[in-house]
GUFI-751849 format. One line per field, with one value per residue (C-alpha): x, y, z; residue in three letters; residue number from 1. Coordinates in steps of 0.001 Angstrom, whole numbers, padded with zeros to 6 digits. Example, Ala and Ser with C-alpha at 12.3 -4.5 7.8 and 13.67 -1.06 7.14 Angstrom:
<atoms>
c1 = c(012300,013670)
c2 = c(-004500,-001060)
c3 = c(007800,007140)
aa = c(ala,ser)
i = c(1,2)
</atoms>
This chain:
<atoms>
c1 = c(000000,001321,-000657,000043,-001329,-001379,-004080,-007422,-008415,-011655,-013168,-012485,-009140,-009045,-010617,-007409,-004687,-005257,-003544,-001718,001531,004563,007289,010956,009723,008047,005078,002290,-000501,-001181,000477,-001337,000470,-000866,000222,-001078,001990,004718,008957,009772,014004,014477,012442,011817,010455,007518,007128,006605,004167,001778,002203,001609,004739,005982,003817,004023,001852,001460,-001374,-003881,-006604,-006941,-004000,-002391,-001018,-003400,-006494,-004686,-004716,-008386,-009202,-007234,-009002,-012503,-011702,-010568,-013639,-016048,-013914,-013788,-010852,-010560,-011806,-012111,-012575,-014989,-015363,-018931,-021382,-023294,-020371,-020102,-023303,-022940,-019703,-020490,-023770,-022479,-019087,-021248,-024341,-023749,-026367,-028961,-029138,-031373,-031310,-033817,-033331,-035966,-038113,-037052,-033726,-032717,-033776,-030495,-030238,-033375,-032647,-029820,-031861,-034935,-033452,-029946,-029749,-032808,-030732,-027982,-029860,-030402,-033629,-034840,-037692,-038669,-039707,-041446,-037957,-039891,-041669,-039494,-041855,-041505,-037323,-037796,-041075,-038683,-035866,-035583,-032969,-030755,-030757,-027303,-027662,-029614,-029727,-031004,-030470,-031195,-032572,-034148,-034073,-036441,-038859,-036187,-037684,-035077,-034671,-033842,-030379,-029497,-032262,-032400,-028662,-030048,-032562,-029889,-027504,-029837,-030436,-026560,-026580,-024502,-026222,-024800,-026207,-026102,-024983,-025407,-027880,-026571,-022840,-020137,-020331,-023677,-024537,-022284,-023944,-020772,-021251,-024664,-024153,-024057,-021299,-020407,-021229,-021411,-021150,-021491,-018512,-019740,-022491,-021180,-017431,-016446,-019085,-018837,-019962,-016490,-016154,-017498,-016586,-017794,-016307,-016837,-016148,-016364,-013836,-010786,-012237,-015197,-013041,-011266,-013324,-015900,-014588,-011154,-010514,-013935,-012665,-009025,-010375,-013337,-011789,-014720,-012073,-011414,-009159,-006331,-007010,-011066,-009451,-007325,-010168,-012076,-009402,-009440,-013216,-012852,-010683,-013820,-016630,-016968,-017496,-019602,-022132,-022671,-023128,-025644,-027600,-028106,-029957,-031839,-033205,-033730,-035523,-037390,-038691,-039621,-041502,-043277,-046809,-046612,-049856,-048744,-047021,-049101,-046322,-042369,-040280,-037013,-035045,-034287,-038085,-039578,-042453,-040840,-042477,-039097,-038229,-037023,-034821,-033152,-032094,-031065,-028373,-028177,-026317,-028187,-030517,-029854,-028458,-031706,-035391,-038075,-041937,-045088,-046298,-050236,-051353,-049377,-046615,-047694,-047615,-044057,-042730,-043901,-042279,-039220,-039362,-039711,-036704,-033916,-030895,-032111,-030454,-033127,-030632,-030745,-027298,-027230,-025154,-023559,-022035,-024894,-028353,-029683,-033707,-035166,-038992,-037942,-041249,-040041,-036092,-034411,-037507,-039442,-038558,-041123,-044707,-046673,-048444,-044410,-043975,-047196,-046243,-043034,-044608,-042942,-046092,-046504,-045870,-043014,-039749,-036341,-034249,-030137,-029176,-025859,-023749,-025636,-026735,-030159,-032176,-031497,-032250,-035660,-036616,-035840,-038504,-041162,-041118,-041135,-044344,-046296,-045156,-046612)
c2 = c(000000,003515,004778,003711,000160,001220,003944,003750,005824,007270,005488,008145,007730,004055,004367,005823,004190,001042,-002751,-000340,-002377,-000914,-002410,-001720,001451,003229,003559,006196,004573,000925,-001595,-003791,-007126,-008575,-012297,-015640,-017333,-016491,-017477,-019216,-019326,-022721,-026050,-025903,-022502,-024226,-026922,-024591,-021972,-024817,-026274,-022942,-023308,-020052,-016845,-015916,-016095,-019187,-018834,-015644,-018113,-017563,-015018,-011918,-008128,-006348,-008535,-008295,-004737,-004820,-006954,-005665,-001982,-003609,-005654,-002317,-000580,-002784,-003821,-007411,-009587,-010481,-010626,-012652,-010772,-012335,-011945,-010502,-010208,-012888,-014760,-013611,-014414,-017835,-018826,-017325,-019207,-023007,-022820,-023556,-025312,-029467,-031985,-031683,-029038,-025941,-021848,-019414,-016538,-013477,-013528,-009567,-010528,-009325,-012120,-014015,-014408,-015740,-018022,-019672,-020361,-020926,-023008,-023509,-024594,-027774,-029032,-030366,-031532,-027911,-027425,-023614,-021809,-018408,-015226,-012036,-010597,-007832,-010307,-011403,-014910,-015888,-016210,-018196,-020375,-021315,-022582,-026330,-029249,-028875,-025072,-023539,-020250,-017324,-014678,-011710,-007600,-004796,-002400,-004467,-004460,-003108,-001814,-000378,-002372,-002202,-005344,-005594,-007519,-007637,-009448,-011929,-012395,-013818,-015664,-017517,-017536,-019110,-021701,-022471,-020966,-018116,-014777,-013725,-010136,-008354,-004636,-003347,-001084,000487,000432,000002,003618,003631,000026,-002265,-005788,-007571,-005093,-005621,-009923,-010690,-013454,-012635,-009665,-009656,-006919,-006666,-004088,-003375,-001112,001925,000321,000887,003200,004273,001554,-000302,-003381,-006507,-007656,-009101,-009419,-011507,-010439,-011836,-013251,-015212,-018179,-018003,-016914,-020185,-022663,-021813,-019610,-019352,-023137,-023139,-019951,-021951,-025073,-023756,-020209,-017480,-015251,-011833,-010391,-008255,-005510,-005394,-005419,-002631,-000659,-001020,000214,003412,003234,003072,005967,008387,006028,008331,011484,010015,007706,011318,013075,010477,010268,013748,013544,010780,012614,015765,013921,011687,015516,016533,013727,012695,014556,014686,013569,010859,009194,006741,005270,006518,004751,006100,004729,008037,009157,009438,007769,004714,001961,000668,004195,003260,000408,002481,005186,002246,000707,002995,005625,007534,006756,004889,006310,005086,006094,003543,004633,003888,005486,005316,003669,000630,-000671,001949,004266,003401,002857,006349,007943,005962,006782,010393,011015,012805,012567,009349,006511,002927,000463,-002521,-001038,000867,003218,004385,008226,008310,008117,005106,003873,000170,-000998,-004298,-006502,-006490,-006514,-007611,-009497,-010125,-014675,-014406,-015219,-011814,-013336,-013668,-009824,-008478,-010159,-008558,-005085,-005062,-003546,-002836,001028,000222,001825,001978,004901,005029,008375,009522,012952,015468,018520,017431,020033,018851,015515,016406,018801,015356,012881,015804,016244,012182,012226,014570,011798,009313)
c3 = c(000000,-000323,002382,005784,006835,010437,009859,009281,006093,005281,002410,-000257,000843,000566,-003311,-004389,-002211,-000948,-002243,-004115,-005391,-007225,-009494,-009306,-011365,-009352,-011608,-010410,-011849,-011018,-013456,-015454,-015693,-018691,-018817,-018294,-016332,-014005,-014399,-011018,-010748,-009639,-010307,-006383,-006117,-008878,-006362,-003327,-004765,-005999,-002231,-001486,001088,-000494,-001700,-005344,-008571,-010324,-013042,-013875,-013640,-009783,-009249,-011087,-009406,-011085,-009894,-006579,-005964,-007305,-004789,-002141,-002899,-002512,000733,002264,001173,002646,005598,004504,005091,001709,-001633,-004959,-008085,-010919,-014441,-014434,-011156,-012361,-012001,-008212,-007335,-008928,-006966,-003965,-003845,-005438,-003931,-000421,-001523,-002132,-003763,-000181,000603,000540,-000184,001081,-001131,-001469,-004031,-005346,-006728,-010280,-013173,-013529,-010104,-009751,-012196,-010197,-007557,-008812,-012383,-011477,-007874,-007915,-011306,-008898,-006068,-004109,-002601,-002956,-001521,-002428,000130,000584,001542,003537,005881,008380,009072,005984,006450,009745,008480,005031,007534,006790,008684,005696,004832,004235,003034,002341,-000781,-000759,-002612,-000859,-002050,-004190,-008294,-009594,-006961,-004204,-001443,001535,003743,007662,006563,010277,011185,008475,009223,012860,011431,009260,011691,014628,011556,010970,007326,006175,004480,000979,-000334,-003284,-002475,-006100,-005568,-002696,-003051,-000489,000668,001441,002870,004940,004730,006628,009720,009805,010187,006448,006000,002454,-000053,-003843,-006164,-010247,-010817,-013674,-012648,-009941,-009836,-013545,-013417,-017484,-019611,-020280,-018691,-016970,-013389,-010007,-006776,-003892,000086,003307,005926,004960,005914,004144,001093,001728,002424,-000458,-003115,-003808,-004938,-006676,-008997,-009368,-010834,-012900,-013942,-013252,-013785,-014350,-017153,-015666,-017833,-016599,-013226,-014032,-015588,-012325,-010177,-011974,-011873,-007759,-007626,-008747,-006861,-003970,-006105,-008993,-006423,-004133,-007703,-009030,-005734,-004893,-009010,-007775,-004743,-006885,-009698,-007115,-005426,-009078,-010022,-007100,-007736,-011245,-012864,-014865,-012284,-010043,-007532,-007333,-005305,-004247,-000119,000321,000793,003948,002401,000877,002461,004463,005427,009465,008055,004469,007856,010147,007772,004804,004552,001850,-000633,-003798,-007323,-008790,-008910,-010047,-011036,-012478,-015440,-015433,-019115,-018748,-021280,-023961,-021923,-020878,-024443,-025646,-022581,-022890,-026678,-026135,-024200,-025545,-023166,-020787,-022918,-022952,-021521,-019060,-017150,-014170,-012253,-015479,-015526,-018582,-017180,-018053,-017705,-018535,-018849,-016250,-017444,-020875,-020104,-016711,-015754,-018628,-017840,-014769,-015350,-015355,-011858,-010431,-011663,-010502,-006839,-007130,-007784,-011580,-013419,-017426,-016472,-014007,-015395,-013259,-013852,-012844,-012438,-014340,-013940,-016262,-014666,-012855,-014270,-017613,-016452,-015089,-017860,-020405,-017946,-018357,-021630,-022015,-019862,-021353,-024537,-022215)
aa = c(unk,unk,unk,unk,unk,unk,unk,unk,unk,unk,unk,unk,unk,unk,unk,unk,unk,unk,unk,unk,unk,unk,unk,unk,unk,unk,unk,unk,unk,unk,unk,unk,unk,unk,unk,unk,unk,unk,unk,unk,unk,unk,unk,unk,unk,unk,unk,unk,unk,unk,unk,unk,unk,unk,unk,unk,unk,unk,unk,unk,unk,unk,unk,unk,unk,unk,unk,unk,unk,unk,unk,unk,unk,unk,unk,unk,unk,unk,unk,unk,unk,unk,unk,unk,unk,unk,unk,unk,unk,unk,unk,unk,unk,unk,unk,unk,unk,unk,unk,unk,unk,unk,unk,unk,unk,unk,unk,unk,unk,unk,unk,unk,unk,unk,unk,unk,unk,unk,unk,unk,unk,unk,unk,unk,unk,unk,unk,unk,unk,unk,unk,unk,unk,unk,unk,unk,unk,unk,unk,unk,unk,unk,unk,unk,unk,unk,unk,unk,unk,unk,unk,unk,unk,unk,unk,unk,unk,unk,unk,unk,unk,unk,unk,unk,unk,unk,unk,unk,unk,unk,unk,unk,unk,unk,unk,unk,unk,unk,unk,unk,unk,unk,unk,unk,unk,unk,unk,unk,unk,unk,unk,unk,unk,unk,unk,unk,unk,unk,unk,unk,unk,unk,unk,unk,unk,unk,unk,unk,unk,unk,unk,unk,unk,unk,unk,unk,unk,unk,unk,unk,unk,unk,unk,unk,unk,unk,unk,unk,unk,unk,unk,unk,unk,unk,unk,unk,unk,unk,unk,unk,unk,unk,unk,unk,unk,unk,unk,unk,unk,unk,unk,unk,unk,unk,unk,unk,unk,unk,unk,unk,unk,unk,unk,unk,unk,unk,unk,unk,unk,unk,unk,unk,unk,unk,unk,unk,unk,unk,unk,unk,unk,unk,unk,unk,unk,unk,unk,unk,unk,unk,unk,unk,unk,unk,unk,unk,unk,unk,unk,unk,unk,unk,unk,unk,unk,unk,unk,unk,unk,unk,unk,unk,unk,unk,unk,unk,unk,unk,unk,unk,unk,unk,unk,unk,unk,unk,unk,unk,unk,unk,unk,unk,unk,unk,unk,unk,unk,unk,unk,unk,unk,unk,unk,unk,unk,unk,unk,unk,unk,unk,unk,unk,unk,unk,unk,unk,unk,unk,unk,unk,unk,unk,unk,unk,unk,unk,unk,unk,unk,unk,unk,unk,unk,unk,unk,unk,unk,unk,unk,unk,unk,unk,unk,unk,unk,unk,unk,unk,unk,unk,unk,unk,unk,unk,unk,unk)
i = c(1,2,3,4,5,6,7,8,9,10,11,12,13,14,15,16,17,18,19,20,21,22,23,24,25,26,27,28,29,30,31,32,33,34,35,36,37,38,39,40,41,42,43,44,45,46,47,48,49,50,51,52,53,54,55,56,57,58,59,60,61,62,63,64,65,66,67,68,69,70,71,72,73,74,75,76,77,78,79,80,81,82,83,84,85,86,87,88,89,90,91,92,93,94,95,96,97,98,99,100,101,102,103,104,105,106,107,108,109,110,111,112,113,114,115,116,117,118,119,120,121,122,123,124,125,126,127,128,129,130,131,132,133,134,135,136,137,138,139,140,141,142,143,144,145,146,147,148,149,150,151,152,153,154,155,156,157,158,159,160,161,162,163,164,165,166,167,168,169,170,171,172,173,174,175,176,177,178,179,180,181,182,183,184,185,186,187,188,189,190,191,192,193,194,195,196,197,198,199,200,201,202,203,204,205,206,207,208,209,210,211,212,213,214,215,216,217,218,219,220,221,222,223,224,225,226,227,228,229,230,231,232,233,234,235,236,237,238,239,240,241,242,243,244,245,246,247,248,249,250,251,252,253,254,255,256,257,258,259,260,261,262,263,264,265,266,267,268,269,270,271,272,273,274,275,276,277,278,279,280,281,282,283,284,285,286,287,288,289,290,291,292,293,294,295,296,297,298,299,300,301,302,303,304,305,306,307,308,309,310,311,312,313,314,315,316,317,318,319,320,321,322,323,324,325,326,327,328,329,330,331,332,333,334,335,336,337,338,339,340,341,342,343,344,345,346,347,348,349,350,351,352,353,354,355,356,357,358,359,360,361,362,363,364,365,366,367,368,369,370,371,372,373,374,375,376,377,378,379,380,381,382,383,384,385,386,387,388,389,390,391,392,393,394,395,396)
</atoms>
């Protein structure tokens, strides 16, 4: 590192400095080490570093300096012990969740998760043996009632894709825990600065890096956190032998992405709350959901462990799926695109897109109506941004 290991840096700090390692050149800029193997100096040296009796790279598969530092940034950000970088967050989600679960047993996992992660549990999982039941991540019963004998982990986002619904992750971490399975969440939506799932009990934490992380529309990547033992005992050999992996040049892209996190998430969240203020009353609107509201239905728990609302804004245009189409149709600088926390604002019709695989009785259960749009804030001026969604509803 190049800042001090013995003090405890603010998190902006920590975006620009930390895992930070140097060549003999001194380079200012982190190095990207584009190669597949390493030279060892002596056939002994080889035979140590695969024992792993002496530390060193072997193979980009599973190790590399670039995907280091990456994941040495990210484990300092979320004050994890460590971290395994991924090759997409899909990726992330899959290890994190197979690398524990065995032919027997059985996931809990909340029924708001985005569509491919539903997929894994729902598809995926039973295909080898893995029981899954779906929940109404809001009702706290429903966690302890789906507890089975053999249960070894729960899933769960928060907030929520699309409808921004916040869950209690402390107390589903007791539930689970009281159970003897672990809690994996997706932190997507709310980032690392603004939502802590290991402090609050979690036991591991995924993120797609290529929404907020990269941040501009450039790369793919995941990443996986928790304690080094859960690292360990379910990830790290599970990326080795079946190669999830990350490119060393997407990890390199991401640790410049990191470097601007702080400033671009506060940017793109203080649009959010300004668009969610403009478009609140607005006639053509019949719900808007935004964490940051004092009217969003988990209000108490987005204060209790966030630390400011979310980047995006998600509403209901009243006419249904026309009535979304010609608004998203209409709008000029809003880009129609299924990515999120992009420096571009970005908006998606998720019953036709993200979650158009569910039955339209799953979507309507999971509040993802024909006029339900999700909108991710980018780094325009937010006047211009609200000035573009009026004149796209009055298209509406």
């Amino acid at each position: 590192m190049s800042a001090s290991p013995a003090r405890r840096y603010r998190p902006e700090t920590r975006l620009v400095h930390s895992g930070t390692l140097r060549s003999s050149f001194g380079e200012t800029s982190e190095a990207l080490f584009l190669t597949q193997g390493y030279v060892y100096e002596t056939a002994l040296q080889a035979e140590k570093r695969f024992k792993n009796e002496e530390p060193g790279y072997q193979y980009s598969r599973f190790s590399n300096p670039t995907v280091t530092m990456f994941e040495q940034r990210m484990a300092a950000l979320e004050g994890a012990e460590a971290a395994r970088a991924t090759a997409t967050g899909m990726a992330a989600v899959t290890t994190a969740l197979m690398g524990q679960l065995r032919a027997g047993d059985h996931i809990v996992s909340s029924k708001a998760v985005f569509g491919s992660c539903r997929y894994v549990v729902e598809d995926h999982c039973p295909r080898y043996g893995i029981a899954s039941t779906l929940v109404e991540g809001t009702d706290l019963d429903q966690w302890k009632k789906a507890v089975r004998p053999n249960t070894k982990t729960f899933f769960l986002e928060s907030p929520t894709n699309p409808a921004l619904e916040v869950l209690d992750i402390n107390a589903i971490a007791k539930i689970a825990h009281d159970a003897g399975a672990t809690l994996v969440v997706d932190n997507v939506f709310s980032t690392p600065l603004y939502q802590r799932p290991l402090e609050l009990g979690a036991d591991c934490v995924v993120y797609s890096a290529t929404k907020h992380i990269d941040g501009q529309g450039r790369c793919l990547g995941g990443v996986i956190l928790g304690s080094e033992k859960f690292i360990q005992d379910n990830v790290h050999q599970l990326i080795r032998q079946t190669g999830p992996s990350i490119s060393p040049f997407n990890a390199w892209v991401l640790l410049k992405g990191l470097e601007t996190l702080a400033v671009r998430v506060q940017r793109q969240t203080d649009t959010a709350a300004t668009v969610a203020v403009a478009l609140a009353e607005h006639p053509k609107i019949s719900r808007l959901i935004y964490p940051g509201r004092p009217d969003h239905p988990q209000a108490e728990i987005a204060r209790r462990q966030m630390r400011a609302g979310s980047t995006l804004v998600a509403f209901e245009i009243k006419g249904g799926k026309a009535a979304a189409f010609r608004f998203q149709d209409a709008l000029g600088l809003v880009k129609i695109s299924n990515n999120l926390g992009d420096a571009k604002s970005l908006i998606t019709h998720p019953a036709t897109t993200t979650h158009q695989r569910l039955t339209p009785a799953a979507r309507a259960e999971l509040g993802i109506t024909d006029g339900l749009v999700r909108l991710s804030c980018g780094l325009e001026h937010p006047d211009d941004l609200v000035e573009d969604l009026v004149t796209g509803l009055a298209a509406a």
